[in-house]
ChimeraX commands (.cxc) that place a marker at each C-alpha (Angstrom):
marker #1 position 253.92,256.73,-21.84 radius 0.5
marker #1 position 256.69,255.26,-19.93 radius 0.5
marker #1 position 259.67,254.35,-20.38 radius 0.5
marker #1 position 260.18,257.23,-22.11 radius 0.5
marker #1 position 264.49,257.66,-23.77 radius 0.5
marker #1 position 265.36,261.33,-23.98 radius 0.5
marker #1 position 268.33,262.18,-26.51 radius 0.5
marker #1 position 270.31,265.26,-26.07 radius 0.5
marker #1 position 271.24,267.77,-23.43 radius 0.5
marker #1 position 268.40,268.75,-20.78 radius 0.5
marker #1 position 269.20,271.25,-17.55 radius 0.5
marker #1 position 267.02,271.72,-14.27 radius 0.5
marker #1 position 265.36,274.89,-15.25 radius 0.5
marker #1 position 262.57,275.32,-12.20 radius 0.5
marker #1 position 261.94,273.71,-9.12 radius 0.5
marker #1 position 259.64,275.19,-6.87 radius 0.5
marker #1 position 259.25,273.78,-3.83 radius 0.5
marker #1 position 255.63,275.43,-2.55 radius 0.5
marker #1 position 253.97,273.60,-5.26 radius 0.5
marker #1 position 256.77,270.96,-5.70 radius 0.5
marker #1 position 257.29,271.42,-9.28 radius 0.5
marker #1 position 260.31,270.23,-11.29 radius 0.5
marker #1 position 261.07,271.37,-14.73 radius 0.5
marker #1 position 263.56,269.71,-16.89 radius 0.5
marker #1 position 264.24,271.86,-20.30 radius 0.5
marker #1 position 266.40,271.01,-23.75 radius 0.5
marker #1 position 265.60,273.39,-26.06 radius 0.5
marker #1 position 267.66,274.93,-29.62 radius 0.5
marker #1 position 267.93,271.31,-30.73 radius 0.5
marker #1 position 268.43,270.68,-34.39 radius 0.5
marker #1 position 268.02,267.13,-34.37 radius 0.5
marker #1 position 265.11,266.97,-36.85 radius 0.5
marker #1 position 262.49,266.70,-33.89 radius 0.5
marker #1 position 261.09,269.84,-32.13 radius 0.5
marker #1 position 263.23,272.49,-30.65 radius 0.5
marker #1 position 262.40,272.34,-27.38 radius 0.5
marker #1 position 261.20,269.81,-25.09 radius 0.5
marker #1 position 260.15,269.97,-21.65 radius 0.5
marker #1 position 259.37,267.39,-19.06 radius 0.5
marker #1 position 257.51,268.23,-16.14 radius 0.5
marker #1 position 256.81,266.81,-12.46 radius 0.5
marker #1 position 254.08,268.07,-10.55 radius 0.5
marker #1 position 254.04,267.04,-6.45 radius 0.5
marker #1 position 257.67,266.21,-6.18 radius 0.5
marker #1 position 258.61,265.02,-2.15 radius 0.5
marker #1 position 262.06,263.86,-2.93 radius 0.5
marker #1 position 264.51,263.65,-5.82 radius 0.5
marker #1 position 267.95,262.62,-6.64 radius 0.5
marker #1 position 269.10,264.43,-9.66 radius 0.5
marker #1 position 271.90,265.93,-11.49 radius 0.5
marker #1 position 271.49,269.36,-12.79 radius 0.5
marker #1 position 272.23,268.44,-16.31 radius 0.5
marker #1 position 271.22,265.32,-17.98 radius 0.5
marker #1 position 271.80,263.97,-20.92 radius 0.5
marker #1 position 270.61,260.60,-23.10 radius 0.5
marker #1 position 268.50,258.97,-20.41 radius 0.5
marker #1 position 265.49,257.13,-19.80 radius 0.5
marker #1 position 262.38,257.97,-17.25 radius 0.5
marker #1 position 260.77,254.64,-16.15 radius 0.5
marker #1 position 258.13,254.32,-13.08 radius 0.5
marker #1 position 259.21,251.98,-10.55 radius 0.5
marker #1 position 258.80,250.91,-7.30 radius 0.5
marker #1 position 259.48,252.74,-3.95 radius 0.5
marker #1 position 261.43,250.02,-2.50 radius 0.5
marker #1 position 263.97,250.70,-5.07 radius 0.5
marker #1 position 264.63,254.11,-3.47 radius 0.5
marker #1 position 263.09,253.59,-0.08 radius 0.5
marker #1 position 266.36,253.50,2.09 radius 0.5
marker #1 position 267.81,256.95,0.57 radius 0.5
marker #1 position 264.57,258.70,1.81 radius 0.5
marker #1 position 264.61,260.77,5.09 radius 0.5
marker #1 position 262.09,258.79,7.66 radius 0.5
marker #1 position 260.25,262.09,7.65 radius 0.5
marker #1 position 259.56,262.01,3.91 radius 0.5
marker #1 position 258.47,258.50,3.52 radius 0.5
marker #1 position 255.02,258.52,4.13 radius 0.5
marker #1 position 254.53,261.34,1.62 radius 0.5
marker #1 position 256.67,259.41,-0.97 radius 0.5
marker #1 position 254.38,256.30,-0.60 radius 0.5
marker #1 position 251.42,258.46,-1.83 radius 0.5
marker #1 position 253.26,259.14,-4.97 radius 0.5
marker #1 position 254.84,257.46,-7.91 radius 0.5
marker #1 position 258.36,256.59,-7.85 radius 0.5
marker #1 position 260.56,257.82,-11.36 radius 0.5
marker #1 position 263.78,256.56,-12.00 radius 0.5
marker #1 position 265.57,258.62,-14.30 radius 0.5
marker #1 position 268.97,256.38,-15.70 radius 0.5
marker #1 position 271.63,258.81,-17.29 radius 0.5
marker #1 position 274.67,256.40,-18.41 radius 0.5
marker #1 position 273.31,253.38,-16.37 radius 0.5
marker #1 position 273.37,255.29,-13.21 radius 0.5
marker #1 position 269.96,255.46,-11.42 radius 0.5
marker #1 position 268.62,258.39,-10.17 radius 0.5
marker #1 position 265.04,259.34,-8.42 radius 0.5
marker #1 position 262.25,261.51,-8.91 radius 0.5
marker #1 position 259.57,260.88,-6.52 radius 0.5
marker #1 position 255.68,262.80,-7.24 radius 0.5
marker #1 position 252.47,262.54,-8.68 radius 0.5
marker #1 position 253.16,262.58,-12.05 radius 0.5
marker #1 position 254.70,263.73,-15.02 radius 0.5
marker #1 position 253.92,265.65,-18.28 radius 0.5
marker #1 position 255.96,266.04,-21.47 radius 0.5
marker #1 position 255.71,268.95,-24.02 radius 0.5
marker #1 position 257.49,268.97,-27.24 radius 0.5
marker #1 position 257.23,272.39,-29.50 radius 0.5
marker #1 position 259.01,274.88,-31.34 radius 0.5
marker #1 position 259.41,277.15,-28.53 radius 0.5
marker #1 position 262.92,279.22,-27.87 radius 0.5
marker #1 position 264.59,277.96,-24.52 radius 0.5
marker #1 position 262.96,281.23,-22.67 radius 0.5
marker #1 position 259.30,280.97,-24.20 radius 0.5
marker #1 position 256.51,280.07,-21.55 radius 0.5
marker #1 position 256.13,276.82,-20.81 radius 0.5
marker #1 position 253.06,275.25,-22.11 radius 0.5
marker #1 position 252.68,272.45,-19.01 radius 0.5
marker #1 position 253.68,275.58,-16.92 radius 0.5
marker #1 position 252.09,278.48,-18.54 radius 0.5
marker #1 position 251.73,280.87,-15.23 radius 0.5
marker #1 position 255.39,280.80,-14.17 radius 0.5
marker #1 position 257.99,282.79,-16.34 radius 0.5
marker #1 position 261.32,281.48,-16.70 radius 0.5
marker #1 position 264.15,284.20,-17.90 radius 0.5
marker #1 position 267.72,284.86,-17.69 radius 0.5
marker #1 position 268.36,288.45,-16.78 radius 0.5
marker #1 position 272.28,289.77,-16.33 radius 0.5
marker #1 position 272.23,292.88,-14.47 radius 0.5
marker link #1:1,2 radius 0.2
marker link #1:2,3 radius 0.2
marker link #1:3,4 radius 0.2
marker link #1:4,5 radius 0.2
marker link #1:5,6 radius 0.2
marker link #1:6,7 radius 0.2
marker link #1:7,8 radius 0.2
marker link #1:8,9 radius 0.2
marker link #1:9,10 radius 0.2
marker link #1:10,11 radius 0.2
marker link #1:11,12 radius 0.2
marker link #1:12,13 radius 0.2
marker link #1:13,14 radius 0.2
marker link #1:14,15 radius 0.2
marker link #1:15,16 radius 0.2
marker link #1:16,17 radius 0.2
marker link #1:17,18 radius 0.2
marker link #1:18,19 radius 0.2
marker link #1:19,20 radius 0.2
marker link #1:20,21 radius 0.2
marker link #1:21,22 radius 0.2
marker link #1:22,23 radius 0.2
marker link #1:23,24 radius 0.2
marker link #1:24,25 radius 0.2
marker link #1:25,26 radius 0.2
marker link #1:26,27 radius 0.2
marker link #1:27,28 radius 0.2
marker link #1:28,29 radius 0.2
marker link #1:29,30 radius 0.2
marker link #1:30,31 radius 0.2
marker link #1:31,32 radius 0.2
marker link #1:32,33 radius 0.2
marker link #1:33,34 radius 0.2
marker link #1:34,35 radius 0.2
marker link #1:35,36 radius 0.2
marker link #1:36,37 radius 0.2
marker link #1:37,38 radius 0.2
marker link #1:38,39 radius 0.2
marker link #1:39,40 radius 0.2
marker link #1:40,41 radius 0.2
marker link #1:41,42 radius 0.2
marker link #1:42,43 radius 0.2
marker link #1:43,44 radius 0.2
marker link #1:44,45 radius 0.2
marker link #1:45,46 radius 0.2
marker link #1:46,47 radius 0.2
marker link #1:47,48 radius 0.2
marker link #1:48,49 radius 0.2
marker link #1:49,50 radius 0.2
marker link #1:50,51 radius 0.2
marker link #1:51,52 radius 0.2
marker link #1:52,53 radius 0.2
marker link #1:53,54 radius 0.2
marker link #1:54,55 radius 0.2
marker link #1:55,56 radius 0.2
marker link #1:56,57 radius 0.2
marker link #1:57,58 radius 0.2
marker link #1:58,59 radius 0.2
marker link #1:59,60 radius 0.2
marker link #1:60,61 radius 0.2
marker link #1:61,62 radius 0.2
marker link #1:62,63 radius 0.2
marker link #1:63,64 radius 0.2
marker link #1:64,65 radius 0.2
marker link #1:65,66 radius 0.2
marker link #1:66,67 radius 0.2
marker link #1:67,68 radius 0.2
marker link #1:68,69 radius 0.2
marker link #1:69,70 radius 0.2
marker link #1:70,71 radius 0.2
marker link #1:71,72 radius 0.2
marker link #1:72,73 radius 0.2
marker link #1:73,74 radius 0.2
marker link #1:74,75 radius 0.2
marker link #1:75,76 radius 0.2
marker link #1:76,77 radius 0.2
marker link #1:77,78 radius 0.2
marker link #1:78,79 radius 0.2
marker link #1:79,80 radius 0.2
marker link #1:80,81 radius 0.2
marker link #1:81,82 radius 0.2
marker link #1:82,83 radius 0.2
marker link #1:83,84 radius 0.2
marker link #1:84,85 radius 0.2
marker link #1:85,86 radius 0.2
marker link #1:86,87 radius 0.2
marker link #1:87,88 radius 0.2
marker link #1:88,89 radius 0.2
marker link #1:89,90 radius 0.2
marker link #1:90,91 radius 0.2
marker link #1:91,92 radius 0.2
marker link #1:92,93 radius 0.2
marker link #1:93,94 radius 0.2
marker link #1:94,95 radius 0.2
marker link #1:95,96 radius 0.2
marker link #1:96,97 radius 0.2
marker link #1:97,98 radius 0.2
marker link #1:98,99 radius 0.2
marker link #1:99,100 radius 0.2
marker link #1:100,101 radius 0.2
marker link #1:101,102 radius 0.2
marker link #1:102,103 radius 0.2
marker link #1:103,104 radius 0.2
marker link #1:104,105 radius 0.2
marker link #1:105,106 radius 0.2
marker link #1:106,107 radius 0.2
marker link #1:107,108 radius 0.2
marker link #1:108,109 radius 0.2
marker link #1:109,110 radius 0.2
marker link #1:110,111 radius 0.2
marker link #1:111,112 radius 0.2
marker link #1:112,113 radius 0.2
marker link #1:113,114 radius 0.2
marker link #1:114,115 radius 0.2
marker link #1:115,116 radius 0.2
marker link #1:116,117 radius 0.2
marker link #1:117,118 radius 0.2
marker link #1:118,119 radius 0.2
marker link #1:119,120 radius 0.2
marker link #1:120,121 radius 0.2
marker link #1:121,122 radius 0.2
marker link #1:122,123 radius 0.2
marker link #1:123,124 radius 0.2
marker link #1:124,125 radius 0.2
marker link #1:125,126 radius 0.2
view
């Protein structure tokens, strides 16, 4: 439930843009909680986010709050949705979509994702 506070060191792992899916990843924690969490947004129009994050909270809020760092042409798609603010060091930043999902577990980083269990994530060096 929101406002959710997230400790530790999360990274952008996924966003895919044909189903307009955002995945947000900490994982080989050893904080006493599980190893890996994972928060996921599923029908993302718009976002405003750093590519690591770290110690913040996710709270829903209203689109008028975000509203005049939209493009025109995404606005009427982002009033269908629910507006996320995501504040890393009191600095507000936006996740507009249809909702989003948490999954805590004792996964490794590169396991599947349970809230995302038909995509792979890997790191290959070639």
């Amino acid at each position: 439930s929101l406002p959710a506070r997230f400790n530790g060191l999360f990274g952008l792992v996924l966003y895919y843009q044909h189903h307009g899916v955002l995945l947000l990843r900490s994982g080989d924690r050893d904080d006493g909680g599980p190893k890996r969490i994972e928060i996921c947004f599923k029908g993302v129009v718009w976002m405003s986010l750093p590519a690591w994050l770290s110690d913040f909270t996710i709270e829903q809020c209203l689109i008028d709050e975000v509203i005049e760092y939209i493009p025109p042409s995404h606005r009427g798609k982002a009033q269908s949705r629910k507006v996320y603010r995501v504040d890393i060091d009191r600095t507000p930043h936006y996740v507009i979509a249809g909702g989003v999902f948490t999954s805590r577990d004792e996964g490794a980083y590169f396991d599947a994702s349970p809230l995302l269990p038909e995509i792979e994530v890997n790191l290959k060096f070639d």
